[in-house]
N, C-alpha and C positions, 0 to 999 in steps of 0.2 A: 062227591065233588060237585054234583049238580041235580039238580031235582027227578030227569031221568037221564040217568045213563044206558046206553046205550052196551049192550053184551061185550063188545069192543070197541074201543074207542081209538079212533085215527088220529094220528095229528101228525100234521103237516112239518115237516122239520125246517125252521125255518121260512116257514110259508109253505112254499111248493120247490122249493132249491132245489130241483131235478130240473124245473121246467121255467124257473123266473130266477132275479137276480134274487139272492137270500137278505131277508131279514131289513124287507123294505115292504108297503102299501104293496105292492102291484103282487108281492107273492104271497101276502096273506090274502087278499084276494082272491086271488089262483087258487089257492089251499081248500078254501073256501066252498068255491064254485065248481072244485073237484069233488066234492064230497067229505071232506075234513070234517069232524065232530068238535077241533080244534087246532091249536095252533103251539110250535114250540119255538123258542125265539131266544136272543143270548143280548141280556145288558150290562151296560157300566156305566159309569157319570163320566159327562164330559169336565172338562175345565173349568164349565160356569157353573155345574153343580147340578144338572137337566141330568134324566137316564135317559140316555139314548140306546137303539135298539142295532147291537154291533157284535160280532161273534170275537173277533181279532184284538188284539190290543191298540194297534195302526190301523190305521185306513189306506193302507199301501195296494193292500190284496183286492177292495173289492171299493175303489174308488178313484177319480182323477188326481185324487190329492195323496201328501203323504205326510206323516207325523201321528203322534201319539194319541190317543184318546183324551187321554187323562190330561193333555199339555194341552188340547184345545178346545177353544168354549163354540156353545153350540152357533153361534154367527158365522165363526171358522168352519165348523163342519157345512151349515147350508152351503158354503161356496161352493161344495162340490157335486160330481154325480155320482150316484150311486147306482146305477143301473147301467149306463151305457158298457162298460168291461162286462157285462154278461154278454146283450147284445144289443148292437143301435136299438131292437124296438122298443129298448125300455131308459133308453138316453132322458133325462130330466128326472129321473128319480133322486130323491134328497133323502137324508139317514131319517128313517123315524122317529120319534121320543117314545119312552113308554106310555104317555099323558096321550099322545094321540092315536095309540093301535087300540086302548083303553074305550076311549071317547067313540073308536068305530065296532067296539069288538058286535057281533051279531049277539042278540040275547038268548037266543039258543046255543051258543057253542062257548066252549072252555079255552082255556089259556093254560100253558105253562112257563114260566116266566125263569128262565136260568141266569142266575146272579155269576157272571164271569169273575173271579179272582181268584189267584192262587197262593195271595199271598196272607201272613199270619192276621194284620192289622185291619182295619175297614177302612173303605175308601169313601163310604159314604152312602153305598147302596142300600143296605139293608133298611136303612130305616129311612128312604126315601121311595122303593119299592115298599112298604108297608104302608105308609102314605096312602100313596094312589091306590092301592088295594080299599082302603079302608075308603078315601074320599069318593071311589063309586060301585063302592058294595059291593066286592067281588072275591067276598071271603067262599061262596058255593061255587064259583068257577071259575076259581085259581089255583094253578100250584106254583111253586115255588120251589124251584131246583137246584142244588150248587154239586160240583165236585168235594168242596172244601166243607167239611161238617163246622169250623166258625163260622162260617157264612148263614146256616142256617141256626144255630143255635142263637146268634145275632137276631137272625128275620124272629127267630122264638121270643127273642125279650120285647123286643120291638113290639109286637101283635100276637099273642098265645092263638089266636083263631085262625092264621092262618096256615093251608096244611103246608106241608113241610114233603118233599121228596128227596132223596140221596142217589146222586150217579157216581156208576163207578166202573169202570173199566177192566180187562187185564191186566195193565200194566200198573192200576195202584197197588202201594201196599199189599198185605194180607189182612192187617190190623183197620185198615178202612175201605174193606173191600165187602159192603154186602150188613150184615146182619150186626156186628159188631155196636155202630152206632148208633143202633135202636136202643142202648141203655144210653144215652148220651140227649136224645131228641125225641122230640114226639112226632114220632113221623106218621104221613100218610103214605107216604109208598115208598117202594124202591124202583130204580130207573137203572137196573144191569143194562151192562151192551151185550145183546143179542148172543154173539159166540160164549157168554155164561149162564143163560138160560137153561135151564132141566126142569123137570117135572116135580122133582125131589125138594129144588129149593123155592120153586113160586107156591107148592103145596106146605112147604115151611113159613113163607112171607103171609100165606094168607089165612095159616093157624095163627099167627100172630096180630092178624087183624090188618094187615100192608098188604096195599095192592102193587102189584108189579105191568111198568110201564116199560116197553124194551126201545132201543135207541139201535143203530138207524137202519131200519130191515125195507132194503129195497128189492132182493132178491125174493121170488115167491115161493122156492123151496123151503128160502128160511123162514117167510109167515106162515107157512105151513109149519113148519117144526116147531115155533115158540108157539103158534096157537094150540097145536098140539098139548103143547104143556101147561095151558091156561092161562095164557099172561091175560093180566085185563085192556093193556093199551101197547100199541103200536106208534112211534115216530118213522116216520117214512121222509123221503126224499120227494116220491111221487105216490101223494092221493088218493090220484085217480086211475094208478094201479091197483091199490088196495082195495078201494072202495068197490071197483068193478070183481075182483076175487070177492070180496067178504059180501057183496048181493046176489052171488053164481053161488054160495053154499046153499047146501039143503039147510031148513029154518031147523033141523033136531040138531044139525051138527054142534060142535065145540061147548064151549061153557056155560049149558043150560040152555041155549037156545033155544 
């Protein structure tokens, strides 16, 4: 993914969404300045055709305004805040684009960039996310995430060089749950949630040449337990909890270290 990677790699879910408003400047920031190796973050196109950087379909949840994504262009979204509904101190925060977290990202750390859709058709992401990938050469320290394996086999025709991760949850399928999809896409990793991690299937992911990224371990029992079983990266909520756990290890412990 990047020239050195790091034994383990952090990244910020959303920024620092433990500790800032998610998926805005101030909590990749946060992310950041906690110790993040990187950052994971959730897009879609607004109205005018911009990717803006938004977990939700509406902006009801985590902003003053309300309406669809997709129904409004990005002038409509400046109107609003997006910080204050965390808390006053982050009152004036405005929705990101991907063109600007891009433009700030640090030249030391990675990105992963998850293409929100669920549904069959494209909306327009994929090969607008491939874009900005390509226009500031960030094919070594990008991934590129989706639930939805169109989405990524899309980001595939689009840019063959950019890697490719698969998340998947409990409650998908069986048939798109993990390992399946890998005749389907040329992945670079897999991104299980956390409660499907084993020893048996990251030592399977990474006979196969995938690295395994787990989602979203804020508990330090559970980074204990998936580091236990090798995963190469963590998404966290909070950082600068992991980051403090994973510099308190002895340097022999976990994955070669």
């Amino acid at each position: 993914m990047c020239p050195k990677v790091p034994p383990l790699i952090i990244f910020g879910h959303r920024g620092a969404a433990g500790t800032s408003p998610e998926n805005t400047h101030a909590a990749f920031q946060q992310a950041f300045a906690d110790g993040a190796h990187g950052i994971e973050l959730d897009v879609q196109c607004c109205a005018s055709g911009e990717v803006v950087v938004i977990h939700d379909e509406t902006i009801d949840r985590t902003s003053t305004g309300v309406g669809r994504v997709a129904e409004l262009s990005l002038n409509d979204l400046r109107a609003f805040d997006f910080g204050q509904w965390y808390d006053a101190r982050f009152a004036g925060e405005g929705i990101p684009t991907l063109e600007e977290v891009f433009a700030q990202l640090p030249t030391d750390k990675v990105i992963n960039v998850e293409i929100k859709n669920d549904h069959f058709s494209s909306r327009g992401e994929e090969r607008a996310v491939a874009r900005l990938i390509a226009r500031f050469d960030l094919h070594e320290r990008c991934l590129v995430s989706s639930f939805n394996p169109l989405v990524l086999w899309r980001v595939q025709q689009c840019d063959a060089r950019i890697a490719l991760a698969y998340l998947y949850r409990p409650q998908s399928p069986w048939y798109l749950r993990g390992l399946p999809v890998t005749r389907l896409l040329r992945l670079r990793a897999l991104h299980p949630h956390h409660s499907l991690v084993t020893a048996a299937r990251v030592a399977l992911a990474h006979r196969l040449g995938l690295q395994v990224n787990t989602w979203t371990v804020n508990d330090l029992n559970d980074v204990e337990r998936v580091v236990a079983c090798g995963v190469d990266g963590i998404v966290t909520d909070y950082p600068s909890r992991l980051a403090r756990w994973h510099a308190s290890r002895p340097s022999s412990s976990g994955q070669g270290e």
